[in-house]
Each structure stands twice: as structure tokens, then as C-alpha cells.
Phi, psi and omega in degrees: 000150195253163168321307189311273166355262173331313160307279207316306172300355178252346168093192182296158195272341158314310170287340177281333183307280238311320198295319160330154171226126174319294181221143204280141225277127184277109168285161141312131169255121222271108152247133154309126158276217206271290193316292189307328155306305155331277199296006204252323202262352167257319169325295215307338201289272173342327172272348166313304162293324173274344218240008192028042163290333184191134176304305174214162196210150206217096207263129189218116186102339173294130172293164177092345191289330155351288191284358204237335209284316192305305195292347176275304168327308190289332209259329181285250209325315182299328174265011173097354204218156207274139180211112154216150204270170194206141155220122182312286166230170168316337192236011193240122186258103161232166187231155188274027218240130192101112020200272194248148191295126162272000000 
């Protein structure tokens, strides 16, 4: 295919400018929210406990664990290992993770 061709399949050159945007368009930036920490940090507690690295692990103060306990729970019972929530005082939340189910 020539120079020629190819230009014409790509259309006027007015429309390929048109197409650039001058200066680059600013996404939003993605923060974790509560919750996703909380679950990130009860995963890690759990491969802890399967992987027999640490017997038990005792996660304390994260906001969010509330909301994570039900998706934790499933996933803590799929690796075998022991999962529960404690509460100390009204605003203090612990979990519980380990340990591991024979």
C-alpha cells in the first residue's frame, strides 16, 4: 500500500488533528476506602494462618471490619482456618483470625 493510499484510509488531515485532545484529561484518583482495607489486611491475616506462618492473628481498630466480616468469614472457612469477631468495648472491634481447623 503507498503513502498515498493509506493517508486517504485514514481520512483529512483536519480530522486526524481534531482528534488529539490539547492537554490530558485528569482522572480521578482512586482511594480505598475503609472497608477495602479492613479486607485486604484480614486476607493477609488468613494466608497467614494457612500458609502456618503464625498460628493466630489478632486484627484490632480497623474501621470497616463490620462490613468485611460476612466475605471474610467465607473465604477464612474455604482455607480451613477459624475466623471471629470480638468486641472489647462499643467502638472497638476485633477479629479474630486462626487457628487453623484440622
Amino acid at each position: 500500500m503507498r503513502a498515498s493510499s493509506a493517508a486517504r484510509l485514514l481520512g483529512s488531515r483536519s480530522y486526524v488533528r481534531g482528534v488529539d485532545h490539547r492537554r490530558p484529561i485528569q482522572l480521578p484518583v482512586a482511594v480505598p476506602i475503609e472497608a477495602d482495607r479492613a479486607l485486604a489486611e484480614l486476607h493477609a491475616a488468613i494466608e497467614l494462618v494457612a500458609g502456618g506462618m503464625a498460628a493466630r492473628v489478632h486484627v484490632t481498630g480497623l474501621a470497616g471490619l463490620d462490613e468485611v466480616a460476612a466475605q471474610t468469614l467465607v473465604r477464612a472457612q474455604a482455607a480451613g482456618v477459624r475466623f471471629t469477631l470480638t468486641r472489647d468495648e462499643p467502638d472497638t472491634v476485633t477479629a479474630i483470625v486462626g487457628p487453623r481447623e484440622e
